[in-house]
C-alpha positions in Angstrom: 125.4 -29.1 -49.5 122.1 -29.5 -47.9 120.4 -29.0 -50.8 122.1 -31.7 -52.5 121.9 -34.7 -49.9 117.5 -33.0 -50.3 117.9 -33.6 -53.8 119.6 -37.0 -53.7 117.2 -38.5 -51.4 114.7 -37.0 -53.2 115.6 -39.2 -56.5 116.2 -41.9 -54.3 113.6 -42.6 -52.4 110.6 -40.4 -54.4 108.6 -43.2 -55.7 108.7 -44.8 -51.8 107.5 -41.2 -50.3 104.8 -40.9 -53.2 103.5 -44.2 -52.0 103.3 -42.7 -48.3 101.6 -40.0 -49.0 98.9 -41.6 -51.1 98.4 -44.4 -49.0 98.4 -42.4 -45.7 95.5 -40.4 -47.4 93.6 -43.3 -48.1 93.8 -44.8 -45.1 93.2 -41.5 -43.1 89.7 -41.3 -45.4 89.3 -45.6 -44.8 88.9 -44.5 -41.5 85.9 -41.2 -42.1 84.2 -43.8 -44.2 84.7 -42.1 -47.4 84.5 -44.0 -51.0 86.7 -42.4 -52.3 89.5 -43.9 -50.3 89.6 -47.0 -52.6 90.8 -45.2 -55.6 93.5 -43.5 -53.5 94.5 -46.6 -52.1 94.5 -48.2 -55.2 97.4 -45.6 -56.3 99.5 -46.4 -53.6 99.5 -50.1 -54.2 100.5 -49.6 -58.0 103.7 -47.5 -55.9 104.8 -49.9 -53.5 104.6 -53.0 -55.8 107.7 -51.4 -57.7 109.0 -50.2 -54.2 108.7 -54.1 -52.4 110.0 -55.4 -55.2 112.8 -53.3 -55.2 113.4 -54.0 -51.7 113.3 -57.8 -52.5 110.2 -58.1 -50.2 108.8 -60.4 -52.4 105.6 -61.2 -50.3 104.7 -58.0 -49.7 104.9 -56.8 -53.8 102.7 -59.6 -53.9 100.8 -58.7 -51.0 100.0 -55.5 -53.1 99.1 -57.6 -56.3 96.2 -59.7 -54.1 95.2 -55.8 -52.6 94.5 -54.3 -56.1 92.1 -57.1 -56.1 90.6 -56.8 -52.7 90.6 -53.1 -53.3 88.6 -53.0 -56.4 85.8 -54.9 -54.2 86.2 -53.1 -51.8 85.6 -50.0 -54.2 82.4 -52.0 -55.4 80.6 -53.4 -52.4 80.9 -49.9 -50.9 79.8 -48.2 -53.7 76.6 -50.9 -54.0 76.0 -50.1 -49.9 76.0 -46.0 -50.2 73.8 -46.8 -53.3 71.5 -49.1 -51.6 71.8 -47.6 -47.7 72.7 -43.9 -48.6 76.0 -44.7 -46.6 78.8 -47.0 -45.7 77.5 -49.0 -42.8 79.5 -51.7 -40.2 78.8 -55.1 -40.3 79.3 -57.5 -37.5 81.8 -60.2 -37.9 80.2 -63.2 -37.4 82.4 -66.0 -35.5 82.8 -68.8 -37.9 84.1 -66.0 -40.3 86.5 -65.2 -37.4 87.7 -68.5 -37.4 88.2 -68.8 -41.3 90.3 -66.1 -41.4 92.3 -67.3 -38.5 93.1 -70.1 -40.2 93.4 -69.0 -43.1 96.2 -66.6 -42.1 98.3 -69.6 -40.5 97.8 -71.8 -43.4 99.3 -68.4 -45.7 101.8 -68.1 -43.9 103.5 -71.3 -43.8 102.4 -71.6 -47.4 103.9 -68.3 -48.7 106.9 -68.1 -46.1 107.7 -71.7 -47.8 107.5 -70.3 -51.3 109.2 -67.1 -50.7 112.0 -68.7 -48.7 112.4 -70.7 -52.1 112.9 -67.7 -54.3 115.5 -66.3 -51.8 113.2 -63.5 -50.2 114.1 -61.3 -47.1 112.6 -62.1 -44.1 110.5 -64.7 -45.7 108.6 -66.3 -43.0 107.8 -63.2 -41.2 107.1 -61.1 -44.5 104.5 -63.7 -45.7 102.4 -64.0 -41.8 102.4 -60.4 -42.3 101.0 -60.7 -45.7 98.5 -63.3 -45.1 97.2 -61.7 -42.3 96.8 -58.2 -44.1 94.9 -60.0 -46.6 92.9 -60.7 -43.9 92.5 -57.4 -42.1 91.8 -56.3 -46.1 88.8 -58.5 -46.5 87.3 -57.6 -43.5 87.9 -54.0 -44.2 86.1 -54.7 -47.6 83.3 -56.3 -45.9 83.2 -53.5 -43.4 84.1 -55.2 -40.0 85.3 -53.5 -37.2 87.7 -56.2 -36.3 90.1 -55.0 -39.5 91.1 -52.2 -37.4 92.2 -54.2 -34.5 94.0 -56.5 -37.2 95.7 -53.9 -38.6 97.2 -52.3 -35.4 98.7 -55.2 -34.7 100.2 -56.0 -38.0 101.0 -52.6 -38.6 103.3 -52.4 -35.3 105.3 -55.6 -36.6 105.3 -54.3 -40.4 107.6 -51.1 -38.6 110.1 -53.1 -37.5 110.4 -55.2 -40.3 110.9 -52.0 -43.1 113.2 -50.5 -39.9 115.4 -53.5 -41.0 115.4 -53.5 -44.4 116.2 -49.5 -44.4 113.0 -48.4 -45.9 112.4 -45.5 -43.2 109.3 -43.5 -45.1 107.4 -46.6 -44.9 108.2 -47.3 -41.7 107.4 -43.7 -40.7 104.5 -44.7 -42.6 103.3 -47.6 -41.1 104.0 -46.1 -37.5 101.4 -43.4 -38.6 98.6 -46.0 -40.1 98.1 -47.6 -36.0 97.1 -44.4 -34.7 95.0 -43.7 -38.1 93.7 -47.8 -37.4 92.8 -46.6 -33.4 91.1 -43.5 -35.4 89.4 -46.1 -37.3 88.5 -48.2 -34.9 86.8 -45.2 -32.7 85.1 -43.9 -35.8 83.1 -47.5 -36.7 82.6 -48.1 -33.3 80.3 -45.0 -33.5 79.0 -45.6 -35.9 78.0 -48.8 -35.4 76.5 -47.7 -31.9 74.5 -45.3 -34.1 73.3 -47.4 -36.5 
C-alpha cells in the first residue's frame, strides 16, 4: 500500500522533485561562491520550464526561459572574474542601478501580469511581480551584488505561498529552503566583502 501511493507520487511529481534537488544544490553552492553553481542551476531551469508550464504558471516557465539567459552570463562574467581576480569577488550596488531595477520590476509586472492575464494564466498579476522581480534579484546575482540575497528572501517567502496554492508542495518545500540558503548567502558575501 505504502509502497504504491511512494511509487505513484514518485511518477507524478519526479520531474518537479528532480528540479528541487538540482536547484537547491545550486543555490546552496550560489551561496559558497562556487562556479560551478551556474551549470547546476542551469539543469534545474530546463526542469521547471516543463514543470510551470505544466502547472499553467505561465510567467514563471517563462521566468525560467529569461534565467537560462541570465544564467549563462552569469556562468561567464564569473568565470572571466576567477580568471582575472583568482576568485569570485562582491561588487557594490551602485544607487542609480538600485533605482533601475526598481523600476524596472514595476514596469514588468504590470507589463507581464497584463499579457499573462491575456493568455488565461494562474495568478497572473502576482506570478509576473514575482517574475520581474527575480529577474531582478538574477541580474544582480550575476553581477555579484549583495542586495540579490535580500531580493530573493523576500520573493522567495511570497513564491511559497503562491506554489502552496497551486498544489506544487516540493517546490514550495523548495522555495521555503532557498530563504534560509539566501540568509546563508547573504552572511557568506557579507564576509567576504568585509574581507576584500
Amino acid at each position: 500500500m505504502i509502497s504504491s501511493v511512494v511509487t505513484g507520487y514518485l511518477e507524478a511529481h519526479g520531474l518537479e522533485l528532480a528540479g528541487v534537488v538540482t536547484a537547491a544544490l545550486g543555490i546552496w553552492l550560489t551561496t559558497r561562491r562556487q562556479l560551478i553553481c551556474w551549470p547546476i542551476t542551469l539543469v534545474s531551469i530546463f526542469i521547471y520550464i516543463v514543470v510551470f508550464f505544466r502547472a499553467g504558471l505561465l510567467s514563471d516557465a517563462l521566468l525560467q526561459v529569461f534565467f537560462v539567459v541570465f544564467t549563462v552570463y552569469g556562468w561567464w562574467h564569473w568565470w572571466r572574474g576567477v580568471r582575472e581576480e583568482g576568485e569570485v569577488r562582491v561588487e557594490p550596488l551602485p544607487l542609480q542601478s538600485l533605482i533601475v531595477a526598481a523600476c524596472f520590476g514595476v514596469g514588468g509586472s504590470f507589463a507581464l501580469g497584463t499579457l499573462a492575464r491575456r493568455f488565461h494564466a494562474a495568478l497572473p498579476y502576482l506570478d509576473a511581480t514575482l517574475m520581474s522581480y527575480s529577474l531582478v534579484a538574477t541580474w544582480w546575482q550575476a553581477r555579484k551584488h549583495i542586495a540579490n540575497w535580500w531580493l530573493w528572501i523576500l520573493v522567495d517567502v511570497i513564491y511559497v505561498g503562491e506554489y502552496i496554492y497551486k498544489d506544487l508542495w516540493p517546490t514550495a518545500l523548495l522555495y521555503a529552503g532557498f530563504v534560509p540558503l539566501a540568509v546563508l548567502g547573504l552572511r557568506n558575501w557579507r564576509r567576504a566583502a568585509a574581507n576584500a
